[in-house]
C-alpha positions as CSV (number, residue, x, y, z in Angstrom):
1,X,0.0,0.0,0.0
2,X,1.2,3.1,-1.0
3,X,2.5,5.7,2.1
4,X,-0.3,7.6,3.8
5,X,-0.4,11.0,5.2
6,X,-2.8,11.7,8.4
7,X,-5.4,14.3,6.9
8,X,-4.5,17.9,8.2
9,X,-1.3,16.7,8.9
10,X,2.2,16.3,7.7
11,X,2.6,13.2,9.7
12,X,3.2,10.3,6.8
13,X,3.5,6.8,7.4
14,X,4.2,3.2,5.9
15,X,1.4,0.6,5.5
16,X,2.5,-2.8,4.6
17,X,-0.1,-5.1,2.9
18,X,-0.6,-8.7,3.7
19,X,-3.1,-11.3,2.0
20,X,-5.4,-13.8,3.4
21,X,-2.5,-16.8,3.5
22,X,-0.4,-14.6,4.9
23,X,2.1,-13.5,2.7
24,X,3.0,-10.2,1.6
25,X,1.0,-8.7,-1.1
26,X,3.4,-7.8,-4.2
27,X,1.4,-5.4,-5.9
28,X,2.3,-1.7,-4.2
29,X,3.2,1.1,-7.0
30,X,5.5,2.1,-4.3
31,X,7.0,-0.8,-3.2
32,X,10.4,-2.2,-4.2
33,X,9.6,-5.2,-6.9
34,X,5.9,-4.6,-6.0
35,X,6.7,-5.1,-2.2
36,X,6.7,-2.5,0.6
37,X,8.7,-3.9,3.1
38,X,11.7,-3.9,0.9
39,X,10.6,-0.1,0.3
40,X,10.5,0.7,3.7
41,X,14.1,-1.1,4.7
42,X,15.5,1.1,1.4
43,X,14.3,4.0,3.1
44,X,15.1,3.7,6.4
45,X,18.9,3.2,5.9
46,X,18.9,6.1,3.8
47,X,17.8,8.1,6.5
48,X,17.5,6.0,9.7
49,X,15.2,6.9,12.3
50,X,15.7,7.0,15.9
51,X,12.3,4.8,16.9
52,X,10.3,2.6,14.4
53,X,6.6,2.0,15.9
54,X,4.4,-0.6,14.0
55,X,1.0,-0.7,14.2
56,X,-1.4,-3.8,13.9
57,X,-5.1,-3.8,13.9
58,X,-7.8,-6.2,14.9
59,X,-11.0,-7.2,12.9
60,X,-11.1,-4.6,10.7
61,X,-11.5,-6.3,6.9
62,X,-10.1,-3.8,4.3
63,X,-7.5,-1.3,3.3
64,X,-9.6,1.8,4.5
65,X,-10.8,0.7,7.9
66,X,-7.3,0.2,8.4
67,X,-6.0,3.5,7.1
68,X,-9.1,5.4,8.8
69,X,-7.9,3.5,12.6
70,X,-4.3,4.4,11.7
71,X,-5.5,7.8,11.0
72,X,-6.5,8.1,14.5
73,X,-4.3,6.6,16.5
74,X,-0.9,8.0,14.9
75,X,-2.7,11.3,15.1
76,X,-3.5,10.8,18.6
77,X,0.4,10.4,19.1
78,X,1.3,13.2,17.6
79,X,-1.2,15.3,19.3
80,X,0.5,15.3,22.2
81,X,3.8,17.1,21.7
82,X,5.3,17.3,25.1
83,X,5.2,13.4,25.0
84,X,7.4,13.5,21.8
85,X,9.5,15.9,22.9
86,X,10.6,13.8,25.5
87,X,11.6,11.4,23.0
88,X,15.0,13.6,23.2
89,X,16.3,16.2,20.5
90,X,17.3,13.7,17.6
91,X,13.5,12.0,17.6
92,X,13.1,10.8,14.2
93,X,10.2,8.2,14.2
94,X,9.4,5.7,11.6
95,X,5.4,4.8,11.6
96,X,4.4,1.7,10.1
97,X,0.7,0.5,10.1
98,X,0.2,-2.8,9.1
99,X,-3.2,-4.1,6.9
100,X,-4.5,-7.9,7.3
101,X,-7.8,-9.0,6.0
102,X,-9.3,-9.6,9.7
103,X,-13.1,-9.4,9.1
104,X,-14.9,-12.4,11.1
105,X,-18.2,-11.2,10.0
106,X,-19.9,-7.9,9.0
107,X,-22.9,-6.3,10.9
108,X,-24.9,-6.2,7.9
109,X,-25.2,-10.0,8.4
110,X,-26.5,-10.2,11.6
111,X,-30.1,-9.5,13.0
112,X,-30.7,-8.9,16.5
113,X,-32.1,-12.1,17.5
114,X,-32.0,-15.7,16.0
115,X,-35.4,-15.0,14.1
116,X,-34.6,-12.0,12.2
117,X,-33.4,-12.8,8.7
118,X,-29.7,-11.3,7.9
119,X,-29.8,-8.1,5.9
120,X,-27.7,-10.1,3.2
121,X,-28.8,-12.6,0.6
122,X,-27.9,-15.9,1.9
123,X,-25.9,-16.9,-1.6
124,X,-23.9,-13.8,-0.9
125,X,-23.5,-14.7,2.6
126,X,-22.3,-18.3,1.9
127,X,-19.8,-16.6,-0.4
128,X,-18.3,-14.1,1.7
129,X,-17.6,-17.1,4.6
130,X,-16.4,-19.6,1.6
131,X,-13.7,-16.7,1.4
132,X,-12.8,-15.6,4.5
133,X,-12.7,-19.6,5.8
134,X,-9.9,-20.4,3.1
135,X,-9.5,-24.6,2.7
136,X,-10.8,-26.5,-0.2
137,X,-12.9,-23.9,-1.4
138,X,-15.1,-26.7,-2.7
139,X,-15.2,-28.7,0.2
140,X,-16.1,-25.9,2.1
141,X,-19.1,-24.3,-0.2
142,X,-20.2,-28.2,0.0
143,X,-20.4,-28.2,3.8
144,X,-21.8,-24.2,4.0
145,X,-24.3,-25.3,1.4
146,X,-26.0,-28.0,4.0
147,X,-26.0,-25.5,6.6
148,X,-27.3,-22.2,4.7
149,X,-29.9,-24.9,3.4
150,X,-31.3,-25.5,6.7
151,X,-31.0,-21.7,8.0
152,X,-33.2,-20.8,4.8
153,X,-36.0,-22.8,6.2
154,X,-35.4,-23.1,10.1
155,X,-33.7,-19.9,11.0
156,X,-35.4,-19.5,14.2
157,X,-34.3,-23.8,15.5
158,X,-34.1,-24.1,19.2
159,X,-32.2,-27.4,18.7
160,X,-29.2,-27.7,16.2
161,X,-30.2,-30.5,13.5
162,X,-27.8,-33.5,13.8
163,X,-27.3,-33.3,10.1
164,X,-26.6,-29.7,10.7
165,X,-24.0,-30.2,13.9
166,X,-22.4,-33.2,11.6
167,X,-21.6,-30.7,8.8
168,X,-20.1,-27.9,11.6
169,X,-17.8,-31.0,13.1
170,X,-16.6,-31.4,8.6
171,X,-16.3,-28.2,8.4
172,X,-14.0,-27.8,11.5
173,X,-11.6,-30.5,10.3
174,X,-11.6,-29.2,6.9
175,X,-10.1,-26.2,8.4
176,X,-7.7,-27.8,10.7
177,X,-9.3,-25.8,14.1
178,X,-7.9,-27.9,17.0
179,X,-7.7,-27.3,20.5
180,X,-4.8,-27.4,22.9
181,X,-6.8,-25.5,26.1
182,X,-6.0,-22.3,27.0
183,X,-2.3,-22.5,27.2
184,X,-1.8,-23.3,23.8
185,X,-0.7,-21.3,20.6
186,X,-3.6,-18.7,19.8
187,X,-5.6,-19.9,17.5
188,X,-5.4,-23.5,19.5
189,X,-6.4,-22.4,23.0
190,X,-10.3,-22.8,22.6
191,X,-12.2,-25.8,24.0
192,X,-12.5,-28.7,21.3
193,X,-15.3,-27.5,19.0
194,X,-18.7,-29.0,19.7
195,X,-21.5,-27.8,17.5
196,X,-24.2,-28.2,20.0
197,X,-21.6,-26.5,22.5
198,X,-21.4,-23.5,20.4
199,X,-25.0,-23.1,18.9
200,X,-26.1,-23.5,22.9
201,X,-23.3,-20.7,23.9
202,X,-24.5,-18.4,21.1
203,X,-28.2,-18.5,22.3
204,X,-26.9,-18.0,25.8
205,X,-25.1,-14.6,25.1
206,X,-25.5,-13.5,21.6
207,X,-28.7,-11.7,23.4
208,X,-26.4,-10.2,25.6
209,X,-26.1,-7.1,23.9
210,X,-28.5,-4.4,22.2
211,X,-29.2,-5.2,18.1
212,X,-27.1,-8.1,17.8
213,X,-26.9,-11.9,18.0
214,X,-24.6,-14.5,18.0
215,X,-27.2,-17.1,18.0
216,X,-29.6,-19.2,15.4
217,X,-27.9,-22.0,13.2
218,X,-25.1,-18.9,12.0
219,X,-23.9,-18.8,15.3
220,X,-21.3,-21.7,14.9
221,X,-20.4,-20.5,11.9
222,X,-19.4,-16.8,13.2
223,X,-17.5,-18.6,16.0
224,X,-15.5,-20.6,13.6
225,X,-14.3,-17.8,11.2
226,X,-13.7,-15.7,14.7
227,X,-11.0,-19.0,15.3
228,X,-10.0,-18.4,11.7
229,X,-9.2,-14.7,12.2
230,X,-7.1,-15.7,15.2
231,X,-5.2,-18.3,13.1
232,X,-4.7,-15.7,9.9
233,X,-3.5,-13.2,12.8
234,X,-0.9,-16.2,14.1
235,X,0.3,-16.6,10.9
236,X,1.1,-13.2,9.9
237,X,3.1,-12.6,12.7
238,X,5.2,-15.2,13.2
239,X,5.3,-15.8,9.4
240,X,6.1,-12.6,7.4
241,X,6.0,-10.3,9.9
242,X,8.3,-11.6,12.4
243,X,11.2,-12.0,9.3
244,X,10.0,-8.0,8.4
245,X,10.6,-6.6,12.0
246,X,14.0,-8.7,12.4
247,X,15.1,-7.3,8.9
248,X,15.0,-3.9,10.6
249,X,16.4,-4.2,13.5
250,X,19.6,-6.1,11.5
251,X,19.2,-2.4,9.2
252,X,19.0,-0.1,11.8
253,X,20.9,-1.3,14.6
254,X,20.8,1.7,16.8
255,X,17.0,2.4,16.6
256,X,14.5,1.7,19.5
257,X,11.6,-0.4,18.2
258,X,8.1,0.0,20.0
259,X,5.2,-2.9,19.0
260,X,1.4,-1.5,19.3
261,X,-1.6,-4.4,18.7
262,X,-5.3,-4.1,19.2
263,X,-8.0,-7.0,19.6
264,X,-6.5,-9.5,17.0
265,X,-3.7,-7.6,16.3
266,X,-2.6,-8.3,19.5
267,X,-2.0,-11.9,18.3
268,X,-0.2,-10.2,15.4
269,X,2.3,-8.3,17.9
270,X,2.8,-11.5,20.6
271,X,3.2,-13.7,17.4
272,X,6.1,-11.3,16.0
273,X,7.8,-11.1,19.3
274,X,7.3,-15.2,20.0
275,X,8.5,-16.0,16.1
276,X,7.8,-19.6,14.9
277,X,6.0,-21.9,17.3
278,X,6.7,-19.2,19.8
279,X,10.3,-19.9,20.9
280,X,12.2,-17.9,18.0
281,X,13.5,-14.7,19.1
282,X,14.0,-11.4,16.8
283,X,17.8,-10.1,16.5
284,X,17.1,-8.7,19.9
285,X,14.7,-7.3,22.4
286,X,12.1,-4.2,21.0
287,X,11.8,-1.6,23.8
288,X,8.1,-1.5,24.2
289,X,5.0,-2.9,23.6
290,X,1.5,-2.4,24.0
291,X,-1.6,-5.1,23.9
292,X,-4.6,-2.8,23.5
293,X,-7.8,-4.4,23.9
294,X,-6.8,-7.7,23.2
295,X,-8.8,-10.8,22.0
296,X,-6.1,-13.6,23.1
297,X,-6.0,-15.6,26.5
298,X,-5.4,-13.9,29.7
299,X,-3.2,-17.2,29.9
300,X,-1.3,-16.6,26.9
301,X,2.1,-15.3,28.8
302,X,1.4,-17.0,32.1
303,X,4.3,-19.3,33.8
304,X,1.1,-21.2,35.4
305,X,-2.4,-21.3,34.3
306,X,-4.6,-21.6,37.4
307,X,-6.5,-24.6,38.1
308,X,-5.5,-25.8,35.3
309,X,-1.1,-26.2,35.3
310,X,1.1,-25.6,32.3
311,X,2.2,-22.3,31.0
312,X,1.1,-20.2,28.1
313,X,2.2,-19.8,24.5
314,X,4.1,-16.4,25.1
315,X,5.8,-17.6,28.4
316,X,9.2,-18.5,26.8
317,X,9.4,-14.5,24.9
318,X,8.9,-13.2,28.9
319,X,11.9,-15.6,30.4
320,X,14.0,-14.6,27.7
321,X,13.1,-11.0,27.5
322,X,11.8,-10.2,24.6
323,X,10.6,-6.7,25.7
324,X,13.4,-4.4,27.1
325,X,11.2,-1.6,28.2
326,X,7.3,-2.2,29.6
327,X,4.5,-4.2,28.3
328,X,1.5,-2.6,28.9
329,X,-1.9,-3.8,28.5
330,X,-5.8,-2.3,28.7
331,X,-9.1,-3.6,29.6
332,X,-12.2,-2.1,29.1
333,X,-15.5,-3.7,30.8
334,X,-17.3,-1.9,28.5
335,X,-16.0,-3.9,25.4
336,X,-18.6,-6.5,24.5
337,X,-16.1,-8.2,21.4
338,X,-13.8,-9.6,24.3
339,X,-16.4,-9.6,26.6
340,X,-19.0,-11.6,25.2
341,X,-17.6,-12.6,21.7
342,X,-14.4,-14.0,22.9
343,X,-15.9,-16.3,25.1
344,X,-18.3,-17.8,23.2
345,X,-16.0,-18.3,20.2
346,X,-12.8,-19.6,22.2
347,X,-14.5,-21.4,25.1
348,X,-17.7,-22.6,23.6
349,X,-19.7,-20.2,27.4
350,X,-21.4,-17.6,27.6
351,X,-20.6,-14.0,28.6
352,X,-18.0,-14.5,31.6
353,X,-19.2,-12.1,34.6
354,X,-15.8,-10.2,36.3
355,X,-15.4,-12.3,39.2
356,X,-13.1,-12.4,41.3
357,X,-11.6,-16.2,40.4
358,X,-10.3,-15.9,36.6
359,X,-12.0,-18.2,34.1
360,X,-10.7,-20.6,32.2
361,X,-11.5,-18.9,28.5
362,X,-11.0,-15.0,28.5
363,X,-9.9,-12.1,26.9
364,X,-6.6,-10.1,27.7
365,X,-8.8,-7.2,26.9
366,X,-11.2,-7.9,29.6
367,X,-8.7,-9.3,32.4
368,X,-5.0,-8.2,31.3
369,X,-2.2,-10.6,31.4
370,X,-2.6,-13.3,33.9
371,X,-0.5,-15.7,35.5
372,X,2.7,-13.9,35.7
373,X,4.6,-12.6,38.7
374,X,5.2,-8.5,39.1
375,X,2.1,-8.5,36.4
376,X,1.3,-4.7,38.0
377,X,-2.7,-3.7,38.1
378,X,-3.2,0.0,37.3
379,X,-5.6,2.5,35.7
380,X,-5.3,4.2,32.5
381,X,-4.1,7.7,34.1
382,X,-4.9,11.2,32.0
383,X,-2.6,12.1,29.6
384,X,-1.0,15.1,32.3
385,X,-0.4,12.5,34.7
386,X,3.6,10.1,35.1
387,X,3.4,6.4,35.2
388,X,7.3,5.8,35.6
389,X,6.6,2.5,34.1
390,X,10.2,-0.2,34.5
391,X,11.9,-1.6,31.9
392,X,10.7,-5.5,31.8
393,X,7.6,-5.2,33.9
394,X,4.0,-5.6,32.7
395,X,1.3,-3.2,33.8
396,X,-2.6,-4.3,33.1
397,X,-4.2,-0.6,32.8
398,X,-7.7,-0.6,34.4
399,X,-9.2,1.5,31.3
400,X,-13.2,1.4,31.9
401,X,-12.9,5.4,32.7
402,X,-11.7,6.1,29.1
403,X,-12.3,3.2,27.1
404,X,-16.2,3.2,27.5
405,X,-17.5,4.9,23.8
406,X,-19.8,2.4,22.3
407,X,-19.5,1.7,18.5
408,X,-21.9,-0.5,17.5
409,X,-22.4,-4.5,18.4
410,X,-18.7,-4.4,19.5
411,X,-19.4,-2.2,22.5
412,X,-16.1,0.2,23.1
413,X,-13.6,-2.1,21.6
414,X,-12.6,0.6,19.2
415,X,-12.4,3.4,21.3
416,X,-8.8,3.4,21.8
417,X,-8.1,6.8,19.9
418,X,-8.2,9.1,22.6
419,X,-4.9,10.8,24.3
420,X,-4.8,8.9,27.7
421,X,-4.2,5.4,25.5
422,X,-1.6,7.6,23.0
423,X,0.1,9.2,26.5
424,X,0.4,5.5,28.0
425,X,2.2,4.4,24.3
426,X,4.3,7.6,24.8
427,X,5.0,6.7,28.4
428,X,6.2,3.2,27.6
429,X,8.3,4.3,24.3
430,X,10.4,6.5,26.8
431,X,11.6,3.7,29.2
């Protein structure tokens, strides 16, 4: 994707594309050989900045949702300039925003209760999740065909059809979903995929929120192209992404990298700091990183997972290091997408109350980081106030008070532009 300058601004930055196998796309007029990264490593050793930031976003399907959040949040950044001048005199920054097709499902698709008919024809519909599943397309549109079949007749079904459930249980092999529990690798720490489990836990909580529903003989569906997004997001990272960032820390030895995900793209930023199967390290440590609103485990760094033994998929990137400076997280409980979506797509439950014993299956946006010693709870302070954050700790930021704006089914998961969350990212960078 060609650079992008923030509207009103002189502020430019890189966007690098990726496609839905994971590889980089090789078709930006900009790019070097059609392909930005090589663009971007040209450019930065001809004039090498002092901090590279990259950028990942969650489920947000196409180039300009992604431009539109990186808009805001870069803007938000730069709208604070006594943050950045605290970067020191010679602050050169390097932004880099990076687009993955992430879409699990569209509203448009959705009524508000298992009854209502989608607000898309179900041929189209079937289409769209033939794409975004991936697999033998025609294995796929085989199995989707049985199930739309039944949902043209028997939307409203209080009971999942056996032929229906055996069709779900083909269609999860097709795709390779498995499950590890939650200390597995992310798109593997679910519970093992039950059809009745999930249509039962989508008609438990897909209710659970104003104009929208998770429920009806869809609702499997939507939780297994939710598992698909978090595989895509997996595979990016420790695929293409992980070789990208390591190729610039090799270029520009003396610059301070700082790693910024949100919901899926928190995946995207662990899985890039983990590498291959989670053990491979980068050239060396980046100096910050931020896990804003994420939809992975609260058990995906932990050295222990209570009550249940074992230690998360991340756990080996915290023993060796992997983060010089802070790793900061936030949690909103005014997010319904790791709320109530996360739940019911990972572990097959409803909408998981915030109790005071963790559960097994939830959200790092909901709960922070679990299972880790010197994890430090906080609140998301105002963007006038210090948080002398320490260089290798992690600090779970309690951010109800700012992260609260509701957009839409996905309660205020995208309401992360404002300057408290671009003050803690400053904060962290300066460690």
């Amino acid at each position: 994707m060609p650079f992008q300058t923030i509207p009103n601004t002189n502020v430019t930055y890189a966007l690098i594309a990726f496609d839905d196998q994971g590889r980089e796309r090789k078709d930006d007029p900009q790019g070097v050989n059609g392909l930005m990264s090589a663009r971007i490593l040209h450019d930065a050793q001809t004039a090498p900045p002092s901090d590279v930031f990259f950028f990942s976003h969650g489920w947000k399907g196409d180039v300009p949702a992604a431009v539109d959040q990186y808009n805001r949040w870069i803007k938000a950044m730069t709208d604070l300039p006594a943050d950045a001048a605290r970067m020191g005199p010679g602050f050169r920054p390097l932004w880099i925003g990076l687009h993955w097709p992430s879409l699990p499902w569209g509203e448009d698709e959705l009524g508000g209760n298992a009854f209502d008919a989608p607000q898309v024809a179900s041929s189209e519909l079937m289409e769209r999740y033939v794409g975004r599943l991936g697999g033998d397309a025609q294995e796929v549109r085989q199995l989707l065909e049985v199930i739309f079949r039944e949902n043209d007749v028997n939307a409203g079904a209080t009971v999942l059809p056996q032929h229906v459930a055996d069709a779900y249980a083909q269609l999860s092999e097709v795709l390779g979903r498995t499950s590890g529990g939650p200390g597995a690798a992310p798109d593997a720490d679910g519970a093992p995929f039950d059809p009745h489990a999930a249509f039962d836990a989508g008609n438990e909580g897909g209710d659970a929120f104003g104009g929208f529903s998770l429920g009806g003989l869809l609702g499997p569906l939507r939780q297994l192209s939710f598992w698909k997004m978090k595989n895509r997001a997996r595979t990016v990272g420790e695929g293409g992404m992980h070789t990208f960032i390591g190729s610039l820390q090799k270029a520009l030895p003396a610059a301070k990298f700082h790693l910024m995900g949100h919901s899926f793209g928190c995946i995207v930023v662990s899985s890039i700091l983990g590498g291959p199967g989670g053990v491979t390290p980068l050239p060396r440590a980046v100096d910050s990183a931020a896990l804003v609103q994420g939809a992975l485990s609260l058990w995906g760094y932990a050295a222990k997972i209570e009550h249940k033994g074992g230690k998360g998929y991340f756990h080996d990137m915290i023993q060796r290091g992997a983060v010089r400076g802070p790793l900061i997280t936030t949690q909103s409980s005014f997010d319904t997408a790791v709320g109530t979506f996360y739940p019911i797509a990972v572990g097959l439950v409803g909408q998981v109350a915030f109790a005071a014993e963790l559960p097994l299956f939830g959200a790092v946006g909901s709960f922070g980081i679990q299972g880790v010693d010197g994890a430090v709870a906080r609140a998301l302070a105002p963007e006038t106030e210090e948080y002398a954050f320490a260089a290798g700790k992690i600090y779970n930021l309690e951010s109800s008070k700012y992260i609260r704006k509701m957009d839409g089914a996905s309660g205020a998961h995208s309401d992360i532009d404002g300057p408290q969350v671009a003050h803690a990212l400053w904060q962290a960078a300066q460690v």
